[in-house]
C-alpha positions as YAML, in Angstrom:
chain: A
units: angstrom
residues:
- id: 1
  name: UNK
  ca: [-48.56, 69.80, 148.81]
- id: 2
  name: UNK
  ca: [-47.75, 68.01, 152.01]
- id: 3
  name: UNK
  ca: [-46.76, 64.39, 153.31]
- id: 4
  name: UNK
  ca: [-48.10, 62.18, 155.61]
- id: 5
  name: UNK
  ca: [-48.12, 59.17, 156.67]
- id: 6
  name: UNK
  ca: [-49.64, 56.93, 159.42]
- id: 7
  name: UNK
  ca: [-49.13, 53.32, 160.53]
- id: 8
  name: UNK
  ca: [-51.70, 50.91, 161.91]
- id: 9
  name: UNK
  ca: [-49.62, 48.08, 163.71]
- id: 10
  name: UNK
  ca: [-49.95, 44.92, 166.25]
- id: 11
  name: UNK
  ca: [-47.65, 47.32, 168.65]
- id: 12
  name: UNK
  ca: [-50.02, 50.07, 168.11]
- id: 13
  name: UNK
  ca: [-50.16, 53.67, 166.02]
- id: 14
  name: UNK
  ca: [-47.44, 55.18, 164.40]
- id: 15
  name: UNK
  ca: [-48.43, 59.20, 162.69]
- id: 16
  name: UNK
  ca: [-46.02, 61.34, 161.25]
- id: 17
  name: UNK
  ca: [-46.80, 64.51, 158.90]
- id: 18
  name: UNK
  ca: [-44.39, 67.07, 157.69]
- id: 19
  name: UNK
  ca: [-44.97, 71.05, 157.88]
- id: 20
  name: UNK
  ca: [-44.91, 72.89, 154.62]
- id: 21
  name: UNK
  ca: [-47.52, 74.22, 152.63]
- id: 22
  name: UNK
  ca: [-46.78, 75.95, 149.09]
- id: 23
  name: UNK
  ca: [-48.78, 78.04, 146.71]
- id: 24
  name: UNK
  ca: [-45.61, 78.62, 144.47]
- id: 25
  name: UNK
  ca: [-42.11, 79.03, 145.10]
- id: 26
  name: UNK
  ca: [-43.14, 82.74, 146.71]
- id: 27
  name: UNK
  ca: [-45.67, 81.32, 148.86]
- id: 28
  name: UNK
  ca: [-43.93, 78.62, 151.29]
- id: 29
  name: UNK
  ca: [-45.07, 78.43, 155.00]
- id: 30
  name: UNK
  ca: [-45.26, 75.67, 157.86]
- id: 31
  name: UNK
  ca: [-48.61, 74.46, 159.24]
- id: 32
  name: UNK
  ca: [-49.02, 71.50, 161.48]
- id: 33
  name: UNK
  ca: [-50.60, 68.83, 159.51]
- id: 34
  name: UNK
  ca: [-51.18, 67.23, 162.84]
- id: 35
  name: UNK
  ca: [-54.37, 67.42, 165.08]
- id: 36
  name: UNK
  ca: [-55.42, 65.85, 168.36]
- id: 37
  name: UNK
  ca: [-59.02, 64.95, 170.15]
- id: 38
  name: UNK
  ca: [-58.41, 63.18, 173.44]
- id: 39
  name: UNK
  ca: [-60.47, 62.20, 176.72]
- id: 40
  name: UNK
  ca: [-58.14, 60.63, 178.88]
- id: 41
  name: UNK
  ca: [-58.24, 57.47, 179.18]
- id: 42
  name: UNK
  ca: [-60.87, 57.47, 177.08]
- id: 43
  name: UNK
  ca: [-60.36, 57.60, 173.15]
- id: 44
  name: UNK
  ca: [-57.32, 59.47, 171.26]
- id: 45
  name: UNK
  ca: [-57.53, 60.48, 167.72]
- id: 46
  name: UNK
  ca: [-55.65, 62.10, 165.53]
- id: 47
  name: UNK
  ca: [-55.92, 63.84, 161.99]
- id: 48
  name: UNK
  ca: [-53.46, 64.35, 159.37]
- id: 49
  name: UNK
  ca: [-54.57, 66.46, 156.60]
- id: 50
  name: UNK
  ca: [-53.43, 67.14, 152.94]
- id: 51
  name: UNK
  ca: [-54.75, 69.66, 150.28]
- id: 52
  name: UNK
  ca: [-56.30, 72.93, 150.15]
- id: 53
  name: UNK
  ca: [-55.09, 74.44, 153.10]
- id: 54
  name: UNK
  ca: [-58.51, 76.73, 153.71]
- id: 55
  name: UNK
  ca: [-60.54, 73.64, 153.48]
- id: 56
  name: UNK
  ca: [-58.50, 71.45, 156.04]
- id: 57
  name: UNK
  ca: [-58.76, 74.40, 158.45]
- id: 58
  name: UNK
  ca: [-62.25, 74.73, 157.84]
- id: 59
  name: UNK
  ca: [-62.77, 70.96, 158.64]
- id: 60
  name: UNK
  ca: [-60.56, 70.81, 161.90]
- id: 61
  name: UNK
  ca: [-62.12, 74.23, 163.46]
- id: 62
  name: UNK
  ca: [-65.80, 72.67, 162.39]
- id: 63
  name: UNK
  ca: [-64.51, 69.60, 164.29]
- id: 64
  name: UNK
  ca: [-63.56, 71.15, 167.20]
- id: 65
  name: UNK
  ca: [-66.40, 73.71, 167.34]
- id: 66
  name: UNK
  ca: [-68.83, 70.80, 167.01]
- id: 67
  name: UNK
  ca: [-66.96, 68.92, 170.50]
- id: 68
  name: UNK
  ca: [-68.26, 72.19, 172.70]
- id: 69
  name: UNK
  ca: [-71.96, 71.45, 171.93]
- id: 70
  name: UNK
  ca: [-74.31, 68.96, 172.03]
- id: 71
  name: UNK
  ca: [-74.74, 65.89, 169.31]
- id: 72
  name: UNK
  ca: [-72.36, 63.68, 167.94]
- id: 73
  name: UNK
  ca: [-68.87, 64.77, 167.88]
- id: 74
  name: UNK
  ca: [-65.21, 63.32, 167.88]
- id: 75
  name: UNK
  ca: [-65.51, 63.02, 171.86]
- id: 76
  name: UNK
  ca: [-68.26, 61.33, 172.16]
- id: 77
  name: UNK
  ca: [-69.24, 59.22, 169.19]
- id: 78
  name: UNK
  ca: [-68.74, 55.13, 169.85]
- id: 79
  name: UNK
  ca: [-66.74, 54.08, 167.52]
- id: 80
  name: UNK
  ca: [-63.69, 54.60, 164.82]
- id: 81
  name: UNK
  ca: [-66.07, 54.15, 162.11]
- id: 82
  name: UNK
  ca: [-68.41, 57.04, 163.22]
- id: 83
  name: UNK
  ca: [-65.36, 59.18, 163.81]
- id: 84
  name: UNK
  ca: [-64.19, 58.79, 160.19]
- id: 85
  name: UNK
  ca: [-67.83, 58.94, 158.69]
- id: 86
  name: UNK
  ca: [-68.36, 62.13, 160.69]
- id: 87
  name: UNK
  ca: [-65.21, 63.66, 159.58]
- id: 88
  name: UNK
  ca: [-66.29, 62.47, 155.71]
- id: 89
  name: UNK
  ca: [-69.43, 64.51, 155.73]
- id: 90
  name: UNK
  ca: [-67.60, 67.55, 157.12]
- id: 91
  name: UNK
  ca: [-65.50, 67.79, 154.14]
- id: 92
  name: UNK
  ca: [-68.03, 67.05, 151.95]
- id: 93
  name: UNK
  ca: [-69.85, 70.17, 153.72]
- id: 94
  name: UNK
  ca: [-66.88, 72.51, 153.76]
- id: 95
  name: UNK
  ca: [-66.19, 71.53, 149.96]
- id: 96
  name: UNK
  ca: [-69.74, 72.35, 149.36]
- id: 97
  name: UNK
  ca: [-69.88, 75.59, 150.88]
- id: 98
  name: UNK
  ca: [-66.36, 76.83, 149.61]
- id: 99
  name: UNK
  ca: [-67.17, 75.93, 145.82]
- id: 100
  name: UNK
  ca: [-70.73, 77.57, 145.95]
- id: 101
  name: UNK
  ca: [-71.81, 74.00, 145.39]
- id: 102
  name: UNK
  ca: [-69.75, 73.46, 142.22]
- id: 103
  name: UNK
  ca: [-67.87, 70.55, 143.39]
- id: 104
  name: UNK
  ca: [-64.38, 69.75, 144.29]
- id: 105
  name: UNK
  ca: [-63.22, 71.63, 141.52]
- id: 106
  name: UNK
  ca: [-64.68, 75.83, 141.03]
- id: 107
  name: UNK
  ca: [-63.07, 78.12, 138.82]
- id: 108
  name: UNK
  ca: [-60.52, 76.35, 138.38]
- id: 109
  name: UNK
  ca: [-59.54, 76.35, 141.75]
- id: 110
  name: UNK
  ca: [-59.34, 72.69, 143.56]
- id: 111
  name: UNK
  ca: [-61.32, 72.76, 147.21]
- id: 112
  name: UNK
  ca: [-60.27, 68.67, 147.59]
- id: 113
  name: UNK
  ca: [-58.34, 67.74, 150.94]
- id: 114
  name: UNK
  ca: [-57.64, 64.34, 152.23]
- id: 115
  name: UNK
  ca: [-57.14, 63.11, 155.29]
- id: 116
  name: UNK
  ca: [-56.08, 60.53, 157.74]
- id: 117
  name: UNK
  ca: [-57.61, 59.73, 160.74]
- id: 118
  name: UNK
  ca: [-56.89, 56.84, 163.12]
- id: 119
  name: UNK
  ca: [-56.83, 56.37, 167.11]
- id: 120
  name: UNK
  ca: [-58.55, 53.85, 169.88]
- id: 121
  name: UNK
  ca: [-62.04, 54.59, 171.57]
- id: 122
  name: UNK
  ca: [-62.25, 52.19, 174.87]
- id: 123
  name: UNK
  ca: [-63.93, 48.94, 174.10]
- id: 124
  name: UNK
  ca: [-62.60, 48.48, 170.30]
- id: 125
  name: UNK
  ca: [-58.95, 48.39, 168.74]
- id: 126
  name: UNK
  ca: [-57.50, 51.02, 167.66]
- id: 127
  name: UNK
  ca: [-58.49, 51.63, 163.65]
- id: 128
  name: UNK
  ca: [-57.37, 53.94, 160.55]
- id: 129
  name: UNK
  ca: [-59.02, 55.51, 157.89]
- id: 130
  name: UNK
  ca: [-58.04, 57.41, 154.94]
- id: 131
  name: UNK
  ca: [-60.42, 60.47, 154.07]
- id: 132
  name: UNK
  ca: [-61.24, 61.49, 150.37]
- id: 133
  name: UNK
  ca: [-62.19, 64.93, 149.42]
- id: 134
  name: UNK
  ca: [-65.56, 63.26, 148.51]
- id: 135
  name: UNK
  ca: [-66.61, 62.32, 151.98]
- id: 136
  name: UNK
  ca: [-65.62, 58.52, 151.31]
- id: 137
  name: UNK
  ca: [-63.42, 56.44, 152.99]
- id: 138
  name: UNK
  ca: [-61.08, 53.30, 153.19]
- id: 139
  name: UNK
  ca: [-59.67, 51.59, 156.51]
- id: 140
  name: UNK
  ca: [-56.27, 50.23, 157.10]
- id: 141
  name: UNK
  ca: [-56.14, 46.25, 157.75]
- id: 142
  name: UNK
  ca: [-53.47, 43.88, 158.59]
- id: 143
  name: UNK
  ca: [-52.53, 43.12, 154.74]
- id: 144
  name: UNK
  ca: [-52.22, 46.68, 154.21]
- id: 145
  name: UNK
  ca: [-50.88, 48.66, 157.23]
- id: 146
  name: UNK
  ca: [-50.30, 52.04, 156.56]
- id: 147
  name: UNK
  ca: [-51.81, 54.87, 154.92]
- id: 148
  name: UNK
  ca: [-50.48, 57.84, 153.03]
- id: 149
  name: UNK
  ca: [-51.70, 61.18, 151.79]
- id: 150
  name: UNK
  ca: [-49.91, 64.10, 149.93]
- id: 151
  name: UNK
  ca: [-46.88, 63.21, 147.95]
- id: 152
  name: UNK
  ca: [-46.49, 59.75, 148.95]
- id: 153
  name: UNK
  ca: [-44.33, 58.12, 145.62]
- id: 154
  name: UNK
  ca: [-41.01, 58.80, 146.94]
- id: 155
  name: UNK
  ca: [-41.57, 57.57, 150.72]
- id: 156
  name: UNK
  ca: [-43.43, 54.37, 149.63]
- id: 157
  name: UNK
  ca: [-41.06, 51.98, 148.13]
- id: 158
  name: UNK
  ca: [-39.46, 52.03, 151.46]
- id: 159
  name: UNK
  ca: [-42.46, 51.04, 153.60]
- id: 160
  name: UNK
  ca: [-43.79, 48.64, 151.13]
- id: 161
  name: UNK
  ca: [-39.86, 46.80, 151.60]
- id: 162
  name: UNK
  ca: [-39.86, 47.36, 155.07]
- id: 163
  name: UNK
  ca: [-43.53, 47.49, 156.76]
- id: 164
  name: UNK
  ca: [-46.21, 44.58, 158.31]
- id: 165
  name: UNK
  ca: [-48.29, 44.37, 160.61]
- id: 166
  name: UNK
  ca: [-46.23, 42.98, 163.03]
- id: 167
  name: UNK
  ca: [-42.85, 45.56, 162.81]
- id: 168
  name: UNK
  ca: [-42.17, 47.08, 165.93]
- id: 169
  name: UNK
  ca: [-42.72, 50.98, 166.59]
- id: 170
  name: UNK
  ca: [-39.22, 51.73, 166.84]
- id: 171
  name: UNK
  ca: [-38.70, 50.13, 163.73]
- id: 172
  name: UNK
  ca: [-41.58, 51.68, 161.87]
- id: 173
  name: UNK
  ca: [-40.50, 54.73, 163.10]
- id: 174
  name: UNK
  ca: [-37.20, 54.80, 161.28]
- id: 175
  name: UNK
  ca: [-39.01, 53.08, 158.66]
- id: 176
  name: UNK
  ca: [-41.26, 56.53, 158.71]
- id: 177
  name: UNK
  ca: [-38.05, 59.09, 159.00]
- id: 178
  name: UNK
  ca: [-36.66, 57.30, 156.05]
- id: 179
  name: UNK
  ca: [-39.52, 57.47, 153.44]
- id: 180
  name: UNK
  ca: [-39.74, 61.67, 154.89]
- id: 181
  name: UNK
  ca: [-36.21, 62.15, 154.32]
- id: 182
  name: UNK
  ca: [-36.65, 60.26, 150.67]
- id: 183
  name: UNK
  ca: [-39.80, 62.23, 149.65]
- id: 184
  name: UNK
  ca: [-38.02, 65.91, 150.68]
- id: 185
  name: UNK
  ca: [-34.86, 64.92, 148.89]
- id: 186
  name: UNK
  ca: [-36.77, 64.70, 145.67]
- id: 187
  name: UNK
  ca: [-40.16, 67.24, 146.49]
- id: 188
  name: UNK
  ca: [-39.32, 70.83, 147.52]
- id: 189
  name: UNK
  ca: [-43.25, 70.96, 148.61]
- id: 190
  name: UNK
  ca: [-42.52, 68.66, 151.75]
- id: 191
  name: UNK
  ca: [-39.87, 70.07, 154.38]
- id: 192
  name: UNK
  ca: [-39.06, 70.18, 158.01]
- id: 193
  name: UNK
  ca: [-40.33, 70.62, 160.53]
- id: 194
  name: UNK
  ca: [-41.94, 67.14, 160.87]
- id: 195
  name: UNK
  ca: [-44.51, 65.85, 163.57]
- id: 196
  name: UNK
  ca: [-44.50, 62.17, 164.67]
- id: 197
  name: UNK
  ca: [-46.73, 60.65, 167.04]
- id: 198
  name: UNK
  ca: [-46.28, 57.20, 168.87]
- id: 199
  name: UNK
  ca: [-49.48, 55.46, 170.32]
- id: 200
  name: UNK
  ca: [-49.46, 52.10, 171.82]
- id: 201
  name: UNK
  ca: [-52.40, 49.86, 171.73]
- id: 202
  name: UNK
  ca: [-54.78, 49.56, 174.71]
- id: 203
  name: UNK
  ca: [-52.44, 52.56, 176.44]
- id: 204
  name: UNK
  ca: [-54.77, 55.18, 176.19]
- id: 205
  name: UNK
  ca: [-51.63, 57.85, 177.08]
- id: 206
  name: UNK
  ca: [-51.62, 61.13, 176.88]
- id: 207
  name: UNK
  ca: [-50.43, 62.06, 173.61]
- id: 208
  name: UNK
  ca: [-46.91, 63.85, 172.85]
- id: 209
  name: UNK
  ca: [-46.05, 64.30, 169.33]
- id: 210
  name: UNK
  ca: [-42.42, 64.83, 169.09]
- id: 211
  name: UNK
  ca: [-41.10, 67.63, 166.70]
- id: 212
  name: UNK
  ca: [-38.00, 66.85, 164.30]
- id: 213
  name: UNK
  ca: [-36.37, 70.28, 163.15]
- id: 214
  name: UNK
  ca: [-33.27, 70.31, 161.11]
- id: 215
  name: UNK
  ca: [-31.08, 70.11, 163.74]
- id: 216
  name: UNK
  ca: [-32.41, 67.48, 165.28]
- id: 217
  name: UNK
  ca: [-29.20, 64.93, 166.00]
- id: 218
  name: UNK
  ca: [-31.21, 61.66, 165.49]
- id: 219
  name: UNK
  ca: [-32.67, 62.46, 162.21]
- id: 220
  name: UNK
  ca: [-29.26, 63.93, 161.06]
- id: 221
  name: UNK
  ca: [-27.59, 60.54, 161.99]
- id: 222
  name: UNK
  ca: [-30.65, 58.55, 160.61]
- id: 223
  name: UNK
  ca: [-30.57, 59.84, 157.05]
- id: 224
  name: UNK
  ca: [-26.68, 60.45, 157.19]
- id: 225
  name: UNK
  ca: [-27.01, 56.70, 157.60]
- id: 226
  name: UNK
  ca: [-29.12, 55.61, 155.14]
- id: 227
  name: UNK
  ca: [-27.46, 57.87, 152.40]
- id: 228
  name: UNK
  ca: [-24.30, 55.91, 152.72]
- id: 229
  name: UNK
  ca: [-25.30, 52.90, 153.37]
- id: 230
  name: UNK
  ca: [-27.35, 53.11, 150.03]
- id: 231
  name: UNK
  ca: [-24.44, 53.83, 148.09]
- id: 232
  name: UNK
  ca: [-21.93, 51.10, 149.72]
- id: 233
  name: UNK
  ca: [-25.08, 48.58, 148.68]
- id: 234
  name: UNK
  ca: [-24.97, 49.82, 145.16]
- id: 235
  name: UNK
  ca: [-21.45, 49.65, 144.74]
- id: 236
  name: UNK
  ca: [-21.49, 46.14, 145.91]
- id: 237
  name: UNK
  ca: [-23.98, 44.93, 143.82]
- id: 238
  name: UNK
  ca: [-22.72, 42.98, 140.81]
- id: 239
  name: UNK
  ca: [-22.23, 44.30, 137.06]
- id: 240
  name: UNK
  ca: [-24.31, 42.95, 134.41]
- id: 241
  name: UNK
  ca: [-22.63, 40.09, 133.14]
- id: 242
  name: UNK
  ca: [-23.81, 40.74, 129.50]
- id: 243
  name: UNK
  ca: [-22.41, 44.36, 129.17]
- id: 244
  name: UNK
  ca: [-19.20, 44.90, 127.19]
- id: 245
  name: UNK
  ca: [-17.66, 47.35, 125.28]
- id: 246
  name: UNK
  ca: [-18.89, 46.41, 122.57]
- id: 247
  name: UNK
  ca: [-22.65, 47.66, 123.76]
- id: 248
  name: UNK
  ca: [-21.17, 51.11, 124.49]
- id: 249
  name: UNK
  ca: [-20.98, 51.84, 121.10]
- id: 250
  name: UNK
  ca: [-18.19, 54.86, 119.03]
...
């Protein structure tokens, strides 16, 4: 299991994805969830990926195997829309192939990996898109920015409170560190490191993701922050004015 999530704002792009991938408590490792297609100046796009950790590494060397030859590929298809229906069809393929045919599901082993994938190609706005394992797809609009894949329960109700389309980067980034530092608090199957990735619309800038390890000083003050402040909140809020003693009960 894994966590990401990825923001699709007036400002811009927001990415972030954390590192670990499990196959029981024996079996804990870090991969980078997050990967990168560029042409400067060009387009920029970036994947996130959750599930079956053979079949998102499948998809992302097909991807980039496919860029070094000729047809349509991530660097030179014409819009968002083609990226993401490209990108459906290779996991439908990779599924395909790794289950002999037999589905998501083989043998009771589960081949399904989602994915987000978002960025700007010149001469549209930048777009996101949220991958199935069947090849299908949804987009991000301005009712519903953001997208999340992996275990996204415990990092949501904080977005959803916080999160439009028109919040600033810096504040949908701390929005983002927040729900991470939520969702490993209560999942052991998401950890540090993290990846984050700023993008600002119409910039086309190289990217640089940014890397938050444990000791990173920001993040420490960030959820150092929020932890208390939670608590002095809840200790300020008011008792129920209908509880007594007598509803404790012997």
């Amino acid at each position: 299991m894994t966590y990401c999530v990825a923001m699709r704002l007036r400002a811009g792009l927001l990415f972030a994805s954390d590192s670990r991938t499990n196959a029981g408590v024996d079996h804990i490792a870090t991969f980078r969830k997050m990967n990168l297609f560029e042409v400067p100046g060009e387009r920029l796009i970036t994947l996130l990926n959750a599930g079956n950790l053979a079949t998102t590494q499948s998809v992302i060397s097909l991807l980039r195997q496919r860029t070094n030859g000729g047809g349509r590929h991530l660097l030179n298809l014409p819009s968002m829309y083609d990226v993401a229906e490209l990108v459906g069809r290779t996991v439908k393929e990779v599924v395909s192939r790794d289950s002999e045919g037999g589905g998501q599901l083989s043998q009771g082993v589960d081949f399904g990996a989602n994915f987000i994938i978002g960025g700007q190609i010149r001469g549209e706005a930048p777009r996101l898109f949220h991958i199935y394992p069947q090849g299908n797809f949804i987009e991000a609009t301005e009712d519903t920015p953001y997208l999340q894949i992996g275990e996204s329960k415990y990092g949501k109700p904080i977005i959803d409170r916080v999160v439009d389309f028109d919040t600033s980067l810096t504040e949908a980034t701390k929005c983002a560190l927040i729900s991470f530092d939520s969702t490993i608090r209560s999942n052991l199957s998401v950890g540090l490191p993290l990846d984050i990735l700023l993008y600002r619309t119409d910039s086309f800038a190289p990217a640089r993701p940014h890397r938050i390890t444990g000791d990173d000083p920001y993040f420490s003050r960030l959820r150092q922050g929020w932890g208390g402040g939670l608590k002095r909140v809840f200790e300020q809020l008011p008792d129920a004015d209908w509880f007594t003693a007598d509803h404790v009960g012997d």
